[in-house]
N, C-alpha and C positions, 0 to 999 in steps of 0.2 A: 384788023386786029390779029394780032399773033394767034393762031389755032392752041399753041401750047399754055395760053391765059384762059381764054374759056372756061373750062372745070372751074377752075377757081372762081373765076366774077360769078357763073353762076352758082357755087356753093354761098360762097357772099351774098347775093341777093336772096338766096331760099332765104338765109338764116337774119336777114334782115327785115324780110317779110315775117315772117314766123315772130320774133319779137316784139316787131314792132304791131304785131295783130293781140298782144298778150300783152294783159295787164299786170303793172307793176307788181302791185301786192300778190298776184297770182304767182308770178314765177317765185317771190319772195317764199311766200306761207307755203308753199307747194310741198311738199318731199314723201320720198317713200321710203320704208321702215323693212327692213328685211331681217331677219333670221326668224328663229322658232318662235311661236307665239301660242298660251297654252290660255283658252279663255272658260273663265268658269260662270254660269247661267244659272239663276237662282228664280222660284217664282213659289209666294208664298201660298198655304193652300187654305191655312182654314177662315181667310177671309180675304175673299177675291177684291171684296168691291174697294176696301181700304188697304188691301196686299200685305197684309201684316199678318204672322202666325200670331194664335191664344191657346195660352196658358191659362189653365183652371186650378187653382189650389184648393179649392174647397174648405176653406175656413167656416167655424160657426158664425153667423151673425152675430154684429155686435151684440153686449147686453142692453137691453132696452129698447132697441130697433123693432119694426112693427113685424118684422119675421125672424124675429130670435126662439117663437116657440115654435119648435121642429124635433124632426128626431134622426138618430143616427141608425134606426133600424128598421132595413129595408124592409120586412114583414108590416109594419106601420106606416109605409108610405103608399101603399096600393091599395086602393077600392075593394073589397070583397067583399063574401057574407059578414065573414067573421071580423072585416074591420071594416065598419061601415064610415067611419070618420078619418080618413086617413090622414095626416102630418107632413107638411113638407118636409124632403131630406134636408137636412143641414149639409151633407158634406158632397157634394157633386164635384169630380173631380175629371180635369182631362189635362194631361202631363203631357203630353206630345203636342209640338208645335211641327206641323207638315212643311215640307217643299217640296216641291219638281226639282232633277238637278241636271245639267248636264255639262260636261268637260270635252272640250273641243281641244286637238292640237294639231296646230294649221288649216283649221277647217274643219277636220276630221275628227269621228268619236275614237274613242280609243278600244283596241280588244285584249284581252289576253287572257291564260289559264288561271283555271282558278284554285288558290293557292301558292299562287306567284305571286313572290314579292321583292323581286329585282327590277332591273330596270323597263322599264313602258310601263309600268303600274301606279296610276294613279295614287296620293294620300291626300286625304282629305281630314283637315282641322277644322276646329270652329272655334270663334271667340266671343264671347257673351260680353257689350259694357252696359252697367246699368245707369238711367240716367235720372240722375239726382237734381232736384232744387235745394240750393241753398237760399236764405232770406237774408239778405248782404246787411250788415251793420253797417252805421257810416262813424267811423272812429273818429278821434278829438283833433286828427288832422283832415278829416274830409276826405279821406283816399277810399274809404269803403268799398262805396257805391260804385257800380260802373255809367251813371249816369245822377243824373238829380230825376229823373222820370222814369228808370227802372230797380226794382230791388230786388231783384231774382237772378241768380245765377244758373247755370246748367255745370253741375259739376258730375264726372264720368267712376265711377267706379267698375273694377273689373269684376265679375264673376262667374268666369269660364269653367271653375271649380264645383258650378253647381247645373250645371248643363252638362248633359251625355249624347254625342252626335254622332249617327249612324247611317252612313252611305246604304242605300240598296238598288245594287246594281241589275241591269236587263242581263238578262242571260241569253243569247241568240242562240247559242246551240249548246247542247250538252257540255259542260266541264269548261264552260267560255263565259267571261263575262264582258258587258260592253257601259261606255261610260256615260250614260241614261241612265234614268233611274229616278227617285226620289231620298230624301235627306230626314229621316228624323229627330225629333229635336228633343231629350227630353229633360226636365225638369226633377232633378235627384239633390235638392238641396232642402233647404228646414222650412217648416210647414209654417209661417209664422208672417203677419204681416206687412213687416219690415223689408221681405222680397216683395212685393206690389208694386211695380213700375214698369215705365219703358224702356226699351231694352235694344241694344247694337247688334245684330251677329253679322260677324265678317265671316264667310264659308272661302277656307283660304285652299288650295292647290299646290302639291307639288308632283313632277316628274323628271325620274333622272332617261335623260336618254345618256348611256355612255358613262364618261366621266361629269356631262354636264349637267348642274338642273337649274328648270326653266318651274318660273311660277304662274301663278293666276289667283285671283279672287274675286269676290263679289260680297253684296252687301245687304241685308234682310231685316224687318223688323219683327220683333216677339212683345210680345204686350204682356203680363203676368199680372195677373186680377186672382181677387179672392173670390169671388163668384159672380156670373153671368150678368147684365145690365138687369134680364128680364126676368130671371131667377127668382121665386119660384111659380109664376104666374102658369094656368092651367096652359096646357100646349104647345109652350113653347121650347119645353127641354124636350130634345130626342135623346133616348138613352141606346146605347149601342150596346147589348146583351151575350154574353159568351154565351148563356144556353139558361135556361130555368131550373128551377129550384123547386124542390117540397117541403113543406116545414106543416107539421100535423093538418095532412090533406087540403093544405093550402097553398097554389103557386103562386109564385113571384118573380119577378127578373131580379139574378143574382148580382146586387150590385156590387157585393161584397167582394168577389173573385174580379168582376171585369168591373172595373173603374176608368176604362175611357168614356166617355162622353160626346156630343154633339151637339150644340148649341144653334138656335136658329139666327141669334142674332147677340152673340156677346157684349158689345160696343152698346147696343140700344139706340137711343139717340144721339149719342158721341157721335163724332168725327174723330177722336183724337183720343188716343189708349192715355195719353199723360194727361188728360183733365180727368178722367175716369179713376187712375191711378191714386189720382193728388185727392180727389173725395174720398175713395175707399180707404185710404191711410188715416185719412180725416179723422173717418170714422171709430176705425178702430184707435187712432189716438197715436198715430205717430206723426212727432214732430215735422216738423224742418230743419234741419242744419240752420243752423248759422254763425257767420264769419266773415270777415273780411273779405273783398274782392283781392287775391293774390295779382291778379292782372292789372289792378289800379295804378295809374302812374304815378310813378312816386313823385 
C-alpha cells in the first residue's frame, strides 16, 4: 500500500471506530453550550421541610371563631402577678419571608466594592404572582369548564407591588462584598384577608459585563396566611424579642416595637400553603372568583 495513504485509512478507521462505538441518540442530544452563564441559587428558609417562605399577617380571628376572644395588648398576654389570666395575642405577625442566595458567573461568585454600581455588580429583582382559584361557570354553550370533572381554575395575579426584596450580601473583606448571602422578602402591602394565598417569587438576575448583560433566575415559593396553623396553642409560638419592656414594674416582651416572629410549625398538618390559604379565606369570607374558563375551546 502506498506509505502516502496510511494517515488517512487510519484517520478513517479511528473515526469509524469512535462512531460506530456511540449511540445514535447520544451524538444526536449531545452538545455543548458556551459563552457566559450567570446562575441564580434560591433556598427557602423558614420552612425547610416543605422549602417554602411564611408570611404572617396577623389578622384578628374571625368573629365567632373559638379564638376571636384575644387581645391586642402585649401587657395582657403574659402570666404575671398582676395578670394572672392572661389572653391570647390576636395580632402575631412575621413579614419576612427568608432565603439563602447565591449568584454564580461561570462558576464563580462574584466580588466587588462596595458602592459600586457599574459593571460586575450584581441586580437583583424579585416578582411576586399570587395564585388565585377561580370556580369556572359552565355557560349556555358549555365552553366554561376546562373539563366536565374539574371546576377550578388557577388563575395568576401579579403582586410585586406589595413585596420589598432585599439582597444581603457576604462581605469577605473590608469595603468588598461577595455574591452569597441571604434574600429578604418582605410583606409591605394591606393587612387584609383578601392577600391570603400561594404565592410565585421569581428572584431574577442581572449583570453587565461591558457592553453586555447576561441574566439568571430562579424560582421560590411564599405561602401568606393570616395566622399560624397552631396559633395560639401554649408553646408553640416562639416570639423573637428586641429587648424588654416596663410598664408599672411589670415586664414583658415588647412585642409592640419587634413584630417578627417564629413559628414552630406554620403549615400544622398541611402539606400544601393553598389548602390552608383557601380555609383561612373561607373563614374570613372571601369568595372565589368566578368566570368563564378563558382557555376553553371555542
Amino acid at each position: 500500500m502506498n506509505r502516502k495513504l496510511l494517515p488517512a485509512v487510519a484517520a478513517f478507521l479511528i473515526l469509524a471506530m469512535l462512531f460506530g462505538s456511540t449511540p445514535f441518540s447520544y451524538a444526536v442530544t449531545t452538545s455543548v453550550t458556551f459563552g457566559p452563564q450567570l446562575v441564580v441559587t434560591t433556598i427557602a428558609q423558614d420552612d425547610q421541610v416543605r422549602e417554602t417562605g411564611i408570611i404572617i399577617l396577623g389578622l384578628p380571628f374571625p368573629v365567632g371563631s373559638a379564638n376571636s376572644v384575644c387581645t391586642t395588648d402585649p401587657t395582657k398576654a403574659v402570666l404575671s402577678y398582676t395578670n394572672p389570666s392572661p389572653l391570647p395575642l390576636c395580632t402575631p405577625q412575621d413579614l419576612m419571608s427568608q432565603h439563602k442566595l447565591l449568584i454564580t458567573y461561570n462558576g464563580q461568585t462574584l466580588k466587588w466594592r462596595i458602592g459600586d454600581t457599574g459593571s460586575g455588580v450584581p441586580v437583583v429583582t424579585c416578582n411576586v404572582l399570587e395564585k388565585d382559584k377561580t370556580n369556572v361557570v359552565t355557560d349556555k354553550l358549555g365552553k366554561g369548564k376546562q373539563g366536565s370533572w374539574e371546576n377550578l381554575e388557577t388563575t395568576l395575579v401579579d403582586v410585586s407591588d406589595k413585596f420589598v426584596c432585599k439582597p444581603r450580601w457576604k462581605s469577605p473583606a473590608e469595603g468588598w462584598y461577595e455574591s452569597v448571602g441571604v434574600l429578604d422578602v418582605y410583606y409591605a402591602g394591606p393587612f387584609d384577608a383578601h392577600w391570603i394565598a400561594d404565592n410565585i417569587l421569581t428572584v431574577e438576575a442581572s449583570l453587565a459585563i461591558g457592553r453586555t448583560v447576561i441574566f439568571g433566575s430562579d424560582i421560590q415559593d411564599i405561602c401568606v396566611l393570616a395566622w399560624p396553623f397552631w396559633f395560639p396553642t401554649n408553646g408553640i409560638t416562639i416570639f423573637k424579642p428586641e429587648y424588654w419592656a416596663t410598664v408599672d414594674n411589670d415586664h414583658y416582651l415588647n412585642w409592640v416595637t419587634q413584630t417578627h416572629h417564629v413559628f414552630q410549625n406554620a403549615l400544622g398538618i398541611f402539606t400544601s400553603c393553598e389548602d390552608l390559604a383557601l380555609i383561612q379565606r373561607d373563614l374570613y369570607g372571601v369568595p372565589l372568583a368566578t368566570g368563564p374558563d378563558p382557555l376553553a375551546p371555542a
